[in-house]
C-alpha positions as CSV (number, residue, x, y, z in Angstrom):
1,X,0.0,0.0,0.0
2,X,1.0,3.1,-1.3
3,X,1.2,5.6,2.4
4,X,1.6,9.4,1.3
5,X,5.3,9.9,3.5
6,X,6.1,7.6,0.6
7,X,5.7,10.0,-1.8
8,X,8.6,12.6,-1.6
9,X,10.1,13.0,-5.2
10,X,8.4,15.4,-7.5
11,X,8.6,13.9,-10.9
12,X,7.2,15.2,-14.2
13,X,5.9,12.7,-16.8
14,X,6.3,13.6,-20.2
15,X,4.6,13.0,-23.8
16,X,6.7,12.8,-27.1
17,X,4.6,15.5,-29.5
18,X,6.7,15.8,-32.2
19,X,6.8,19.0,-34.5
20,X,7.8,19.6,-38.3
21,X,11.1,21.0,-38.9
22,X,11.5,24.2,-41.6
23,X,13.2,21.4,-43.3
24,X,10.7,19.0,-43.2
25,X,12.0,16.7,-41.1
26,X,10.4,15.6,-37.5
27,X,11.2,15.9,-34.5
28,X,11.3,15.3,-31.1
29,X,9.1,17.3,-28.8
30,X,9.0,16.3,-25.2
31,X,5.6,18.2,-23.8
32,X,4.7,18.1,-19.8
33,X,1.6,15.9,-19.2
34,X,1.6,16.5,-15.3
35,X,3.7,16.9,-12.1
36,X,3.1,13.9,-9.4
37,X,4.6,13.2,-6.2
38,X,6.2,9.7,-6.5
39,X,8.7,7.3,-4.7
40,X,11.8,6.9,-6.2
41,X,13.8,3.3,-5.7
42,X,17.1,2.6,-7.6
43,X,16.9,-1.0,-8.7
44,X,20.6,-1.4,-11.0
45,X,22.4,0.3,-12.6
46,X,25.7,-1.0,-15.2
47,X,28.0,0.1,-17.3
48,X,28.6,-1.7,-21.1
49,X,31.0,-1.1,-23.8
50,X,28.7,-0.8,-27.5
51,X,29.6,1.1,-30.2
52,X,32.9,2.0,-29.9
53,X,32.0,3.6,-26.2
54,X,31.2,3.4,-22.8
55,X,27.3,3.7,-22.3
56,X,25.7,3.5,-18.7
57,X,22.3,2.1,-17.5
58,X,20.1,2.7,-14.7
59,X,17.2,1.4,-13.8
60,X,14.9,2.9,-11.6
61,X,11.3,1.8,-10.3
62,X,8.7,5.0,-9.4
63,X,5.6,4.4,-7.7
64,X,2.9,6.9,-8.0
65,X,-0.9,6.9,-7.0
66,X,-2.6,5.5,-10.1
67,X,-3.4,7.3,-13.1
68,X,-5.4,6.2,-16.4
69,X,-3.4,8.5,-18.3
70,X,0.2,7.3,-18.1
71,X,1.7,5.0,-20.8
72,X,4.8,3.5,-21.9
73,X,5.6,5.8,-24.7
74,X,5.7,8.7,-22.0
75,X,8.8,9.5,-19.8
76,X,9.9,10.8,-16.6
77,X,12.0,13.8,-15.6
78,X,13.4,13.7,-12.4
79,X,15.4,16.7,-11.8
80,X,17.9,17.4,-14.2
81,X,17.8,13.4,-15.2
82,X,15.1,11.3,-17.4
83,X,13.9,8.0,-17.6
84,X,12.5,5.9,-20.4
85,X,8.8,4.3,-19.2
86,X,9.8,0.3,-19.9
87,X,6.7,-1.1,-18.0
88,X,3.8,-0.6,-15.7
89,X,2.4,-2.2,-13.0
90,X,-1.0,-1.6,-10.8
91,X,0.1,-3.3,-8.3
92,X,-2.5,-2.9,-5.9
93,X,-5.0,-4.2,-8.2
94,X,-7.7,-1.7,-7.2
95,X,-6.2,1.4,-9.0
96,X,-4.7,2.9,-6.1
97,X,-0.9,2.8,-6.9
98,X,0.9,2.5,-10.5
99,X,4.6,1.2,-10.4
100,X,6.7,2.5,-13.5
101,X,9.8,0.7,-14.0
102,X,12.1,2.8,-15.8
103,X,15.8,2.7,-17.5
104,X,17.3,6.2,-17.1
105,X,18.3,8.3,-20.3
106,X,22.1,9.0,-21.1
């Protein structure tokens, strides 16, 4: 159960709108959806050598009262960092809380 002294990270979830370019080309337009309190748990995190350099990984799990309008093409800024959505959870079965496990952004 999801006690509200658990929510103490103020997160902002995002939606990808993207816009035309004056060259025609699209691209990306990360618009705010909504500011939530959440609670913020580090899970992992890893670093990998891929393309010729050193990437790093973090993966982070947020749980946040539940909301109908969150989906897995949306993201999450927290602070100055952003995760990618990679799967959602109602975990209390009764809509009450909504886990997003996330992979940070780097």
């Amino acid at each position: 159960m999801l006690n509200a002294g658990d929510l103490n990270y103020r997160i902002t979830i995002e939606q990808n709108k993207p816009i035309t370019s004056s060259d025609g080309t699209r691209v990306e337009n990360w618009v705010a959806v909504v500011s939530v309190w959440a609670d913020y748990q580090a899970k992992s995190g890893r670093e990998f050598f891929s393309a010729q350099r050193f990437n790093a990984e973090v993966s982070a799990l947020f749980r946040i009262r539940y909301r109908s309008d969150v989906n897995v093409k949306m993201r999450i800024r927290y602070k100055t960092r952003v995760f990618e959505i990679l799967f959602m959870n109602d975990t209390s079965k009764d809509q009450g809380e909504l886990a997003l496990g996330c992979r940070e952004v780097v």
